[in-house]
PDB file of N, CA, C and O in Angstrom:
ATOM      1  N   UNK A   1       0.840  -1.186   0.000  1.00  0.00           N
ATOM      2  CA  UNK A   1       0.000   0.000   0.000  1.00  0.00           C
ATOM      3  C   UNK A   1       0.879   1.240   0.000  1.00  0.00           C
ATOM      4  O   UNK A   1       2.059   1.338   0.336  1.00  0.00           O
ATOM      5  N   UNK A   2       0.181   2.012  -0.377  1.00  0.00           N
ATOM      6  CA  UNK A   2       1.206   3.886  -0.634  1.00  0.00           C
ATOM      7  C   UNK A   2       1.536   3.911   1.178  1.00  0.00           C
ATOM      8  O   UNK A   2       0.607   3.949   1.985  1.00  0.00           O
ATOM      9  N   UNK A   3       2.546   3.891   1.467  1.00  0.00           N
ATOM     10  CA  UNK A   3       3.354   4.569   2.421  1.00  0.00           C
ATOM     11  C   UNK A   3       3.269   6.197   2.737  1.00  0.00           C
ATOM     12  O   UNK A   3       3.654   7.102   1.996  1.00  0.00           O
ATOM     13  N   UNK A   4       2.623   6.318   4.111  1.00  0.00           N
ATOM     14  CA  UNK A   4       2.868   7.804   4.525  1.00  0.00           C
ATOM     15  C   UNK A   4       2.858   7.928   5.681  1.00  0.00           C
ATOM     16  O   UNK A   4       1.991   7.772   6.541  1.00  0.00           O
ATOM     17  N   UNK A   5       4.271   8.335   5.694  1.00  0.00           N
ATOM     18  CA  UNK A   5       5.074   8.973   7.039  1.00  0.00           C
ATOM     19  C   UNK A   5       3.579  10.032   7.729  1.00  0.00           C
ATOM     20  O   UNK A   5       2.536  10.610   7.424  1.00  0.00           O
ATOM     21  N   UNK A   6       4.612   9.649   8.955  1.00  0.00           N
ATOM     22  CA  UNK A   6       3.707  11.113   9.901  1.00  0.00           C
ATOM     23  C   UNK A   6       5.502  11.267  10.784  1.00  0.00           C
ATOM     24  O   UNK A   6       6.175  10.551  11.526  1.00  0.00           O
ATOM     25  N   UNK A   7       5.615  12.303  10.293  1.00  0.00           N
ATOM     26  CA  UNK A   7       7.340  12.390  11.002  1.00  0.00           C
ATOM     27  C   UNK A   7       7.152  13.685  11.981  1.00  0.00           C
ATOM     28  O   UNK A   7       8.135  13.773  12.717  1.00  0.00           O
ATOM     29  N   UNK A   8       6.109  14.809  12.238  1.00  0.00           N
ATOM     30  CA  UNK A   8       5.881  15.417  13.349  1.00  0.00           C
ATOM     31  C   UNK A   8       4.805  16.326  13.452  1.00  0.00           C
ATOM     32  O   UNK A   8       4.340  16.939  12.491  1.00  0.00           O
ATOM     33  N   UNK A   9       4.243  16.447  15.107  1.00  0.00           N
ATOM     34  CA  UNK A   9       3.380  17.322  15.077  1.00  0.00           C
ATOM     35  C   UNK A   9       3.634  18.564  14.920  1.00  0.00           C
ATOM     36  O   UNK A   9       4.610  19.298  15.076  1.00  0.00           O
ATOM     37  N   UNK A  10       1.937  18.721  14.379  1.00  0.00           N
ATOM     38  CA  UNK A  10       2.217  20.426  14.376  1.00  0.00           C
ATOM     39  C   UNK A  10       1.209  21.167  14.841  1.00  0.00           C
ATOM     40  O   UNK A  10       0.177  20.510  14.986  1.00  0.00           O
ATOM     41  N   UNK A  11       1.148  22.041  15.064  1.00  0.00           N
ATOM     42  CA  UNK A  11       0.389  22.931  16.334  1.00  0.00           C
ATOM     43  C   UNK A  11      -1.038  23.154  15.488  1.00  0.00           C
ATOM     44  O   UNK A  11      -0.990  23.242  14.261  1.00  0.00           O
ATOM     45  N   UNK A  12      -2.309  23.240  16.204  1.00  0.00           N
ATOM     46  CA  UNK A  12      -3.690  22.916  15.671  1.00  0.00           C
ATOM     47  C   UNK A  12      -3.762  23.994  14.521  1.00  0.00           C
ATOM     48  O   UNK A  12      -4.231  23.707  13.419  1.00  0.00           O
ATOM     49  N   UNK A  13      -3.191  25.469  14.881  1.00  0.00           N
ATOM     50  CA  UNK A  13      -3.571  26.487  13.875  1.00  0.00           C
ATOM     51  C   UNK A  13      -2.491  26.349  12.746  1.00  0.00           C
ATOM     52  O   UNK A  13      -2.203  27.338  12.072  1.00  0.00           O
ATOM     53  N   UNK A  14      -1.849  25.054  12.515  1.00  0.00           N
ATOM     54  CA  UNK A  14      -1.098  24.967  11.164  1.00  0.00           C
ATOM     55  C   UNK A  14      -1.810  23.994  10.354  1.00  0.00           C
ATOM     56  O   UNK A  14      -1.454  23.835   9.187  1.00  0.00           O
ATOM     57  N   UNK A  15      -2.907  23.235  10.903  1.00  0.00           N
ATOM     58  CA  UNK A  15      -3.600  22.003  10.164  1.00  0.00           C
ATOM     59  C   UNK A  15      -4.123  22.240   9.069  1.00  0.00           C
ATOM     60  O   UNK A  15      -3.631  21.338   8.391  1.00  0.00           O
ATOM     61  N   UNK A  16      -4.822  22.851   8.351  1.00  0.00           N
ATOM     62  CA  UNK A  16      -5.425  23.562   7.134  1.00  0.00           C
ATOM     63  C   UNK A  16      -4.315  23.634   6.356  1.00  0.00           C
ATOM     64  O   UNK A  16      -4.158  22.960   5.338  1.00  0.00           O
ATOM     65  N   UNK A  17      -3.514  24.444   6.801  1.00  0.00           N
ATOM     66  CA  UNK A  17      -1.952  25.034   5.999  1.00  0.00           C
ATOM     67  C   UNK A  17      -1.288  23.906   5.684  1.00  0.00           C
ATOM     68  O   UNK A  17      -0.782  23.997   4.566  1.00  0.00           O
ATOM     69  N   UNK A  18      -1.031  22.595   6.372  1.00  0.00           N
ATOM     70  CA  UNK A  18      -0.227  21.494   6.166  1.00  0.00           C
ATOM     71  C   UNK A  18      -1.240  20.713   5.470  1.00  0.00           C
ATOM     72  O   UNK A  18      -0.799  20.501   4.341  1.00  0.00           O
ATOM     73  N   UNK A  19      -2.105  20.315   5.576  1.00  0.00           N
ATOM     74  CA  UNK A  19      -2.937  19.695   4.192  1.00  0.00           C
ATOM     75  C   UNK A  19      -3.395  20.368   3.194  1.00  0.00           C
ATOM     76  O   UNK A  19      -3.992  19.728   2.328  1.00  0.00           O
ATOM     77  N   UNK A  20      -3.245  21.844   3.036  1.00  0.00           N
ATOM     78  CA  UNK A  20      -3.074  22.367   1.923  1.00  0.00           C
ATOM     79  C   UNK A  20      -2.192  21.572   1.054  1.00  0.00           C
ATOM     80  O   UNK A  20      -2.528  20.889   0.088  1.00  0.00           O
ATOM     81  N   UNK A  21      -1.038  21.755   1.527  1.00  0.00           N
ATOM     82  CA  UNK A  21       0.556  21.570   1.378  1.00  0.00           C
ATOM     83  C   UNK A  21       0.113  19.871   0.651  1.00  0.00           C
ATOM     84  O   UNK A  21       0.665  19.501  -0.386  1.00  0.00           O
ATOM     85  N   UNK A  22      -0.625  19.245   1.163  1.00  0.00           N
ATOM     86  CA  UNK A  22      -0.072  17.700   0.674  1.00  0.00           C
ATOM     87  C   UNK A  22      -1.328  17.353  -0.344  1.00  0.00           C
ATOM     88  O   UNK A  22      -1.346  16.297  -0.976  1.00  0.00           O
ATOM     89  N   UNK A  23      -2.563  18.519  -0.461  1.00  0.00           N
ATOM     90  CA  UNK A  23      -3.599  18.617  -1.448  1.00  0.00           C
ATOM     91  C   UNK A  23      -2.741  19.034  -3.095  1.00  0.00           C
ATOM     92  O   UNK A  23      -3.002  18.733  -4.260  1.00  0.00           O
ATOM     93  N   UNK A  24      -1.865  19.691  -2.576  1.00  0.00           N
ATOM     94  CA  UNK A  24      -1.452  20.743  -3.848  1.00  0.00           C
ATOM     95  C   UNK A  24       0.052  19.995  -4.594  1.00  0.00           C
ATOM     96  O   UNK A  24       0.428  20.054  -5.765  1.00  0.00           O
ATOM     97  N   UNK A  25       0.658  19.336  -3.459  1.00  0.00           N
ATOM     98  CA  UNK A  25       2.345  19.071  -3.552  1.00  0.00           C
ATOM     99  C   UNK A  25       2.259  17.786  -4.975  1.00  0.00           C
ATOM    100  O   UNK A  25       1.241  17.110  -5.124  1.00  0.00           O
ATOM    101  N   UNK A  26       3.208  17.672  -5.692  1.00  0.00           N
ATOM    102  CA  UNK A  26       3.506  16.326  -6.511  1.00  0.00           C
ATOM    103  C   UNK A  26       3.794  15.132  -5.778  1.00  0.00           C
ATOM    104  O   UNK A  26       4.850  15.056  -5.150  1.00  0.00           O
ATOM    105  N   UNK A  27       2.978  14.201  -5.788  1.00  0.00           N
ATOM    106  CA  UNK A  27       2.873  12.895  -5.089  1.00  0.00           C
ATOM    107  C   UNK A  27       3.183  11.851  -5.709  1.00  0.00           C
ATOM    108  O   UNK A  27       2.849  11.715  -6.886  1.00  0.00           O
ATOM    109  N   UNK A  28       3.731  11.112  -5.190  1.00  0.00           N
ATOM    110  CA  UNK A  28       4.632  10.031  -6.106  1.00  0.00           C
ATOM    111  C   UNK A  28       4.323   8.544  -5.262  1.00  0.00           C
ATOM    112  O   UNK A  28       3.887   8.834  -4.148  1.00  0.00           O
ATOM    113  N   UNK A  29       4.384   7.555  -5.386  1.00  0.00           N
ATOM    114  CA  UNK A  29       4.029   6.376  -4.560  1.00  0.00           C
ATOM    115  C   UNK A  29       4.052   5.006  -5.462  1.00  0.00           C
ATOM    116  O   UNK A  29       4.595   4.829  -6.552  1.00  0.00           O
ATOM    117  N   UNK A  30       3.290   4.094  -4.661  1.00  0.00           N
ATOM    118  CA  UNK A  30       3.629   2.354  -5.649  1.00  0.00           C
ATOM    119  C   UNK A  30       2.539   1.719  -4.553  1.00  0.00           C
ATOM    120  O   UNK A  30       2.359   2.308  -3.487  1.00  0.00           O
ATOM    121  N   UNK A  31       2.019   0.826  -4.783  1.00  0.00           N
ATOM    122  CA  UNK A  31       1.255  -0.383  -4.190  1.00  0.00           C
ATOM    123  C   UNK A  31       1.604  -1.221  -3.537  1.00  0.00           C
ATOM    124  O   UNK A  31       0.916  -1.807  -2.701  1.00  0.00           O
ATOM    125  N   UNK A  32       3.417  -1.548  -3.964  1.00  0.00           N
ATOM    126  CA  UNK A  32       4.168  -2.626  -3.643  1.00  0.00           C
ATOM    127  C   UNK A  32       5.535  -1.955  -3.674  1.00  0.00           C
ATOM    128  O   UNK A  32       5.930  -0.895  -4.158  1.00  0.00           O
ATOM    129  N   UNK A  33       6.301  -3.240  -2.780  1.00  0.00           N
ATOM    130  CA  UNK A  33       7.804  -3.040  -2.941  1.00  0.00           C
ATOM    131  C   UNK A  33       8.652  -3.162  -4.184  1.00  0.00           C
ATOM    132  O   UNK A  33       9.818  -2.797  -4.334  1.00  0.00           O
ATOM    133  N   UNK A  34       7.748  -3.814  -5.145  1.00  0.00           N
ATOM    134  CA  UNK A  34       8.398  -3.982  -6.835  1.00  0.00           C
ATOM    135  C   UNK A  34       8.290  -2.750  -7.631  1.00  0.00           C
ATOM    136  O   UNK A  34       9.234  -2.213  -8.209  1.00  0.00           O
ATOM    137  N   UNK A  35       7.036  -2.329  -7.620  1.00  0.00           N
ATOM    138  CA  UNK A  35       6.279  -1.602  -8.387  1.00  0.00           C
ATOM    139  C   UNK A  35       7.257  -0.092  -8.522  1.00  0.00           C
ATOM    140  O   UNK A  35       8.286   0.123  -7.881  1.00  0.00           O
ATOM    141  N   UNK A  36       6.707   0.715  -9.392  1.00  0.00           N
ATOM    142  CA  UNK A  36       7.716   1.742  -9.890  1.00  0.00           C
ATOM    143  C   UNK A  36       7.058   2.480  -9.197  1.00  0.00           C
ATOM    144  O   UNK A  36       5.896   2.216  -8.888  1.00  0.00           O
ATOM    145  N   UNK A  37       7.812   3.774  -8.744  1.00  0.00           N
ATOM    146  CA  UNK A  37       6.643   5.172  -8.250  1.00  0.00           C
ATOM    147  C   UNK A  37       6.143   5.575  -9.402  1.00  0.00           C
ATOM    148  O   UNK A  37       6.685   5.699 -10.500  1.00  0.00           O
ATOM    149  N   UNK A  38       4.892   5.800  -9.002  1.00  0.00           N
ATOM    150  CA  UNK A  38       3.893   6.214  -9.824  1.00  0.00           C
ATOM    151  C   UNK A  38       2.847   7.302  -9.026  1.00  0.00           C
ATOM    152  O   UNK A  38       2.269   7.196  -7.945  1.00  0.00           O
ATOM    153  N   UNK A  39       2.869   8.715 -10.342  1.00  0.00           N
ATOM    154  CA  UNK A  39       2.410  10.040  -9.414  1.00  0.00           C
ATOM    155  C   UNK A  39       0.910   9.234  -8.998  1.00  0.00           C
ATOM    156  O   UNK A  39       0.138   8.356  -9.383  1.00  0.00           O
ATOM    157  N   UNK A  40       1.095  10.057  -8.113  1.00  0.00           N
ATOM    158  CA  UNK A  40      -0.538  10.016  -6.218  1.00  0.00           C
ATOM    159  C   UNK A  40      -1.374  11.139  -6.697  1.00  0.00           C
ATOM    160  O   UNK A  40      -0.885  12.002  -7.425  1.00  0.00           O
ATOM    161  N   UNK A  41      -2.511  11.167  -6.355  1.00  0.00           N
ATOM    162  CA  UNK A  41      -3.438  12.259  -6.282  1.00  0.00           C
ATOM    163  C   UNK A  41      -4.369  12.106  -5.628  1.00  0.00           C
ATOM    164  O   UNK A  41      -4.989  11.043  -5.596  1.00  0.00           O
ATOM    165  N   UNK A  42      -4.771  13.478  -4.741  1.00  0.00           N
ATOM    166  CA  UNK A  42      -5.573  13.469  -3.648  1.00  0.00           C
ATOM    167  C   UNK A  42      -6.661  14.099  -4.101  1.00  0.00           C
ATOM    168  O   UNK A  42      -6.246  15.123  -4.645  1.00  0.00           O
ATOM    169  N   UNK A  43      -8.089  14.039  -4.193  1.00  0.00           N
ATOM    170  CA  UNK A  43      -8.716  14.622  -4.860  1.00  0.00           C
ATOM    171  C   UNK A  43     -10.121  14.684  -3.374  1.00  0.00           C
ATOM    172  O   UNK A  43     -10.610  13.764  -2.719  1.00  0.00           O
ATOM    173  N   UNK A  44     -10.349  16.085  -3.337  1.00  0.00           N
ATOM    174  CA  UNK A  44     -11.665  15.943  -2.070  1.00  0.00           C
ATOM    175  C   UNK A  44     -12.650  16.035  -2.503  1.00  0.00           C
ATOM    176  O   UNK A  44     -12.937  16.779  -3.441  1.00  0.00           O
ATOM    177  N   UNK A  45     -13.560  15.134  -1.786  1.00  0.00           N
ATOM    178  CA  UNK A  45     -15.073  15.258  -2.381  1.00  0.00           C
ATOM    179  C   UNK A  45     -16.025  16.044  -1.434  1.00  0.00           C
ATOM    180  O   UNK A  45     -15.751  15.442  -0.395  1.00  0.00           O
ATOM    181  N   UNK A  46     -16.744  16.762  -1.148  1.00  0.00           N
ATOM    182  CA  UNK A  46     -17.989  17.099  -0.359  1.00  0.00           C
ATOM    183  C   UNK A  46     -19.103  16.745  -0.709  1.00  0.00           C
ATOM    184  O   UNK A  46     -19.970  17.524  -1.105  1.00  0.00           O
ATOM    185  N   UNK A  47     -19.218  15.623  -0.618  1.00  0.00           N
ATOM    186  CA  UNK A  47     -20.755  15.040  -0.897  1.00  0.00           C
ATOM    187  C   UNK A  47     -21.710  15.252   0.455  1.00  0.00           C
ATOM    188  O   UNK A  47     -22.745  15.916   0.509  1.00  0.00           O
ATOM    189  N   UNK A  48     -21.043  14.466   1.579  1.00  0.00           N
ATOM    190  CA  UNK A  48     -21.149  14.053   3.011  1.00  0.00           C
ATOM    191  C   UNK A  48     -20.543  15.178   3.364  1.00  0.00           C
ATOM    192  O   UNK A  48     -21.444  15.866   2.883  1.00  0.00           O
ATOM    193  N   UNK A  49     -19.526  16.270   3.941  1.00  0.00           N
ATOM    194  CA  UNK A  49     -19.240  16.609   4.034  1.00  0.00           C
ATOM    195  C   UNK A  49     -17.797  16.136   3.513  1.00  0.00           C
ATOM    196  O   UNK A  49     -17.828  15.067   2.905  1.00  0.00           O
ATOM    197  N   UNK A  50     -16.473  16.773   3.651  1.00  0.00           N
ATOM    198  CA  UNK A  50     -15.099  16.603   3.220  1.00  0.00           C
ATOM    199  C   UNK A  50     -15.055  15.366   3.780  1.00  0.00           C
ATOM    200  O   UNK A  50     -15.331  14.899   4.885  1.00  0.00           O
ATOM    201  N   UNK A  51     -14.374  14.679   2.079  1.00  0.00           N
ATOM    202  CA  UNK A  51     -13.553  13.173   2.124  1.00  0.00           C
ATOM    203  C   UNK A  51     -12.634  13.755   1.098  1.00  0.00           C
ATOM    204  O   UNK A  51     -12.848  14.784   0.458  1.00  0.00           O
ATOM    205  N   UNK A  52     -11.611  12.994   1.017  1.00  0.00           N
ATOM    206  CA  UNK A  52     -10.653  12.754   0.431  1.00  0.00           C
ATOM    207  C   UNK A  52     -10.575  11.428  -0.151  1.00  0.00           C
ATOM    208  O   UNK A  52     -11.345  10.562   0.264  1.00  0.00           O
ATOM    209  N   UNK A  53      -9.589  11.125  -1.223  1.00  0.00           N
ATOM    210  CA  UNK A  53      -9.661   9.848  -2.421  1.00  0.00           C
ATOM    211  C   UNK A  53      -8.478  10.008  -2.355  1.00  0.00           C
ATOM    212  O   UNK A  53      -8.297  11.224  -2.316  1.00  0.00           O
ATOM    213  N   UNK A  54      -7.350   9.379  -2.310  1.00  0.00           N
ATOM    214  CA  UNK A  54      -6.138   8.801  -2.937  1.00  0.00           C
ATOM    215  C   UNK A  54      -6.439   7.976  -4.263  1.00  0.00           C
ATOM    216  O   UNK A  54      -7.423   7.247  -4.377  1.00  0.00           O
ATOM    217  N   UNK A  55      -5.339   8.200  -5.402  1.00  0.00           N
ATOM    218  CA  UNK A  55      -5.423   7.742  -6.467  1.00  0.00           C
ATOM    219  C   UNK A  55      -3.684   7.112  -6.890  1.00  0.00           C
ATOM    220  O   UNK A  55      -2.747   7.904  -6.792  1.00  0.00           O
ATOM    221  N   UNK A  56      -3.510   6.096  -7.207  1.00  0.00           N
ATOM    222  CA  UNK A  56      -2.060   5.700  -7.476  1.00  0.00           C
ATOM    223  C   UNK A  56      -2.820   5.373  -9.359  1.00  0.00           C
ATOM    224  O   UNK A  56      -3.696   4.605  -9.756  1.00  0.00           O
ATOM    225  N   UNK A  57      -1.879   6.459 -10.116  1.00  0.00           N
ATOM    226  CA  UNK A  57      -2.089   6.483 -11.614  1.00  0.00           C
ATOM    227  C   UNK A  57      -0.751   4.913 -11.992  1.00  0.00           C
ATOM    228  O   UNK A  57       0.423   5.111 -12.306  1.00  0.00           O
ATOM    229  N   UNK A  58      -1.371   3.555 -11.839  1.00  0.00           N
ATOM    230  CA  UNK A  58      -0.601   2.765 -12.725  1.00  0.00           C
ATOM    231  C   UNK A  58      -1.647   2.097 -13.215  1.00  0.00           C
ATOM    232  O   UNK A  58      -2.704   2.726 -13.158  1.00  0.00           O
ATOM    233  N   UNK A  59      -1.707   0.852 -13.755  1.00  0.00           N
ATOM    234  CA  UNK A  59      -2.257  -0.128 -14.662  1.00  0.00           C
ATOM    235  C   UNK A  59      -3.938  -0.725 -13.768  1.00  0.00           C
ATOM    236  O   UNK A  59      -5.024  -1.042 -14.253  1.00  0.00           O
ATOM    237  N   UNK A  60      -3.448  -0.661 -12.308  1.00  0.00           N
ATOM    238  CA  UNK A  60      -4.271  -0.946 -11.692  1.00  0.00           C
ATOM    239  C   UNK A  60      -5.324  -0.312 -10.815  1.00  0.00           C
ATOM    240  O   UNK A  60      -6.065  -1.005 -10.118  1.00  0.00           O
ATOM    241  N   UNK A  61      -5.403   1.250 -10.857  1.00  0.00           N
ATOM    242  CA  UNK A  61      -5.641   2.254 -10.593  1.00  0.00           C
ATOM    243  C   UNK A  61      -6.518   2.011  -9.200  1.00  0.00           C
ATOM    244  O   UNK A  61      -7.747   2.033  -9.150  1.00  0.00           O
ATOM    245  N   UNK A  62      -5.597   1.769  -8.050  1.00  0.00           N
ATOM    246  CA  UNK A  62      -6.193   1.778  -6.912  1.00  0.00           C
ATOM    247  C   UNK A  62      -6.251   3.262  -6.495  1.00  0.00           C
ATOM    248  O   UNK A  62      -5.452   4.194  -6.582  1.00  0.00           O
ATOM    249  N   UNK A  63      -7.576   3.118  -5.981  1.00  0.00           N
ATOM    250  CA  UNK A  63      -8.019   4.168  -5.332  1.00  0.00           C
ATOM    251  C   UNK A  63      -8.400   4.215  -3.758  1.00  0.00           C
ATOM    252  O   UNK A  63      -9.214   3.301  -3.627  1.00  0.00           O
ATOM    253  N   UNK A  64      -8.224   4.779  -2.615  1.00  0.00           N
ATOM    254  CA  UNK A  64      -8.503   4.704  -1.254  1.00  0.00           C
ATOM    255  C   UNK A  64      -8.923   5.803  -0.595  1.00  0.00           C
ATOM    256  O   UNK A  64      -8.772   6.875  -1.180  1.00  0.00           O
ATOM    257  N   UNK A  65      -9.477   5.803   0.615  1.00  0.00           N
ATOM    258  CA  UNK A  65     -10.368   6.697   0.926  1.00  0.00           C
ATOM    259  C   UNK A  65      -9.244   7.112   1.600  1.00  0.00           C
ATOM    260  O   UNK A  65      -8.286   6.369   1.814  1.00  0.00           O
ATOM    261  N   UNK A  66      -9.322   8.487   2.013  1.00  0.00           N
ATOM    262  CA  UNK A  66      -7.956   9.069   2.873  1.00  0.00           C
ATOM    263  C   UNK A  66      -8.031  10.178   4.414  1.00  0.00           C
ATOM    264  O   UNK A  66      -8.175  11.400   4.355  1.00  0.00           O
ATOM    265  N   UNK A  67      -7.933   9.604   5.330  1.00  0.00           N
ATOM    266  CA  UNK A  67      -8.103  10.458   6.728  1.00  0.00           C
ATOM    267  C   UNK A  67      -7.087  11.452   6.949  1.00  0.00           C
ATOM    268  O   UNK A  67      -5.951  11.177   6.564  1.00  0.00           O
ATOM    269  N   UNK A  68      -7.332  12.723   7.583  1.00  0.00           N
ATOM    270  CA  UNK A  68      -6.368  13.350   7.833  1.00  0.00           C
ATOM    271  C   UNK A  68      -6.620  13.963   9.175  1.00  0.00           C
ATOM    272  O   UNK A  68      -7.578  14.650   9.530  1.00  0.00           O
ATOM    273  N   UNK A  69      -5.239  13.456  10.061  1.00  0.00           N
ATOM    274  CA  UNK A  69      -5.043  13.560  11.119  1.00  0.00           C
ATOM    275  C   UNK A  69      -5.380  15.443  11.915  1.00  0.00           C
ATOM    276  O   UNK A  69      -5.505  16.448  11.215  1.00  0.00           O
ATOM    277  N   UNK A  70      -5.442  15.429  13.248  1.00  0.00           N
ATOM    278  CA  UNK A  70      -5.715  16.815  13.615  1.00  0.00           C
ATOM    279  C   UNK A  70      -4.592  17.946  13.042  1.00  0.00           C
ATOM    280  O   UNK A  70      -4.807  19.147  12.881  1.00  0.00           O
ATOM    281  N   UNK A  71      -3.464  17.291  12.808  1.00  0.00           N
ATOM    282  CA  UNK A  71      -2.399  18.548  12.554  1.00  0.00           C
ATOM    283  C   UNK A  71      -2.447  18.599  11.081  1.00  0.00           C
ATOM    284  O   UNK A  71      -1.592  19.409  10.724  1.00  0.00           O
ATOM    285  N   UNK A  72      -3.042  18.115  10.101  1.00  0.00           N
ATOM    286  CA  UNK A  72      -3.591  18.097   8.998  1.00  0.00           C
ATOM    287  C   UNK A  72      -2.992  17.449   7.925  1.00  0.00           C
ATOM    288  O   UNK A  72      -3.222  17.767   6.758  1.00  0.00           O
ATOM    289  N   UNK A  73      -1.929  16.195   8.389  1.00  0.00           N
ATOM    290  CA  UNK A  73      -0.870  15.270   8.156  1.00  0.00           C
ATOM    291  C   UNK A  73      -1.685  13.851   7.924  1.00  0.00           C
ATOM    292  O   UNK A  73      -2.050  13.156   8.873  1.00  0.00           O
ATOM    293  N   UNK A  74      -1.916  13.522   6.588  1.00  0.00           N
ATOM    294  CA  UNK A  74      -2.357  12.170   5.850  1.00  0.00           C
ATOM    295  C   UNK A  74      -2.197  10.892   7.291  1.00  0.00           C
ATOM    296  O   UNK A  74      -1.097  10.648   7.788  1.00  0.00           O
ATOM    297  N   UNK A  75      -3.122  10.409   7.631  1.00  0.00           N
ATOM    298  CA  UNK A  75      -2.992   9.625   8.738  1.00  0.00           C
ATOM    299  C   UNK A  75      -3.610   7.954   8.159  1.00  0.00           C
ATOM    300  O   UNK A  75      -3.131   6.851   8.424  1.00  0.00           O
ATOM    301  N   UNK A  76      -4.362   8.162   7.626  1.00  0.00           N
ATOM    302  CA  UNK A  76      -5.041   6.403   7.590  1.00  0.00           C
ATOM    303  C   UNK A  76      -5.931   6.590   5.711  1.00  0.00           C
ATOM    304  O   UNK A  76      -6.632   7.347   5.040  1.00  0.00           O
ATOM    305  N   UNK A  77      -5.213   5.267   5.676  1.00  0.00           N
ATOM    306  CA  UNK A  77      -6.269   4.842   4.117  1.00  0.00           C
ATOM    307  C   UNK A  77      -6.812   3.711   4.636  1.00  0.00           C
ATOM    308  O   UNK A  77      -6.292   2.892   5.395  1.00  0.00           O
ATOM    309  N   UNK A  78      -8.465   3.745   3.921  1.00  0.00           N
ATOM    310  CA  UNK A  78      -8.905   2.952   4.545  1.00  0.00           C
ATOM    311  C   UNK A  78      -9.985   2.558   2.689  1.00  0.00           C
ATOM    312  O   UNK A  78     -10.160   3.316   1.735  1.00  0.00           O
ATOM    313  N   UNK A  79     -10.405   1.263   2.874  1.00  0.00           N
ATOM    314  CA  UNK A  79     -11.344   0.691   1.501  1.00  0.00           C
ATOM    315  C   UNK A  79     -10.375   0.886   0.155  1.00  0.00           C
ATOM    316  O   UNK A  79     -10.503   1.762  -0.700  1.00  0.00           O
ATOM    317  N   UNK A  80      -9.368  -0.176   0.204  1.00  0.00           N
ATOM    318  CA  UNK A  80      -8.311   0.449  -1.288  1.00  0.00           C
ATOM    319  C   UNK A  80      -8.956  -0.458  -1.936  1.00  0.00           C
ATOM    320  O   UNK A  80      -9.286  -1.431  -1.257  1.00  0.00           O
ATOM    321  N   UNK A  81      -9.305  -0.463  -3.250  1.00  0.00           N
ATOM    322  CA  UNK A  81      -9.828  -1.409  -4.317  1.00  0.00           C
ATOM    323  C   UNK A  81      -9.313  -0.660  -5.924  1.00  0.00           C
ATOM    324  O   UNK A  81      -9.050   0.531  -6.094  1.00  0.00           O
ATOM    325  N   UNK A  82      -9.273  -1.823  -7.031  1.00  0.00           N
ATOM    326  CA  UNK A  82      -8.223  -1.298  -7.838  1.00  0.00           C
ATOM    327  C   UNK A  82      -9.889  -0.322  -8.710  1.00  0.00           C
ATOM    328  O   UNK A  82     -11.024  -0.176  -8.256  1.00  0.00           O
ATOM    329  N   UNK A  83      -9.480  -0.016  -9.597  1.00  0.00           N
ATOM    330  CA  UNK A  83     -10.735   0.517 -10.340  1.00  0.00           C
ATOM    331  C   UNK A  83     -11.066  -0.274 -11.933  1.00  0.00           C
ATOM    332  O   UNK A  83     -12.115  -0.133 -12.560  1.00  0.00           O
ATOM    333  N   UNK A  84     -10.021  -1.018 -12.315  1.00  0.00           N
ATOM    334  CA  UNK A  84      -9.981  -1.644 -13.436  1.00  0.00           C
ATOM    335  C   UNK A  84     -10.729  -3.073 -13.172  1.00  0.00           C
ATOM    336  O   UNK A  84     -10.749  -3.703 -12.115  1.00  0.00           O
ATOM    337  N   UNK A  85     -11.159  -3.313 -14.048  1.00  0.00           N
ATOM    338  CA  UNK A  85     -12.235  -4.566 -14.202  1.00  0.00           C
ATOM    339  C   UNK A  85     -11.469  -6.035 -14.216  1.00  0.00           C
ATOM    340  O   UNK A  85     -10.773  -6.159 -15.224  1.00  0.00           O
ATOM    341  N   UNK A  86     -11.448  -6.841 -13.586  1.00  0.00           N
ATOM    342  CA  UNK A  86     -10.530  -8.260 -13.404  1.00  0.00           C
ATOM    343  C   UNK A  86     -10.815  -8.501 -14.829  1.00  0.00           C
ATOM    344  O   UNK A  86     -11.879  -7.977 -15.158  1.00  0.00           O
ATOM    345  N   UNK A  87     -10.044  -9.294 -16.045  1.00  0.00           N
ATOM    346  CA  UNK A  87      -9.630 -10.015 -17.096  1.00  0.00           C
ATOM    347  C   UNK A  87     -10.236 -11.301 -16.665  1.00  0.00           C
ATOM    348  O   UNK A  87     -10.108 -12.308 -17.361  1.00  0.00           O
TER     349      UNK A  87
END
């Protein structure tokens, strides 16, 4: 699964500002330890109120739902399923 660090807190009135930062930044990632990095994209939905989608652009186009912690630092993927149709 895409790997993401949480390497430190940060104070409540920077949370917005730091998931700005990881809404906007070039994201790079893999599924597996073989697999090549392949660019990430975070895309938010407000249906329900704010969710977030992780997207890994390779062959198998898993997609996962994405939590973000109080300091506004990517914390938990949760429901990954690929989007391409089994052969």
């Amino acid at each position: 699964m895409l790997l993401i660090s949480i390497l430190a807190l940060v104070p409540a009135h920077a949370s917005e500002d730091e998931k700005s930062k990881w809404l906007s930044a070039k994201l790079y990632g893999n599924d597996n330890a073989y697999a090549a990095l392949r660019r990430v994209s975070i895309v938010e939905y407000t249906d329900d109120g704010p969710s977030y989608v992780v997207t890994i652009d390779n062959p198998l186009g898993f997609k996962c739902k994405l939590s973000f912690d109080a300091a506004g630092k990517p914390s938990q993927l949760a429901e990954c399923a690929s989007t391409t149709d089994p052969e």
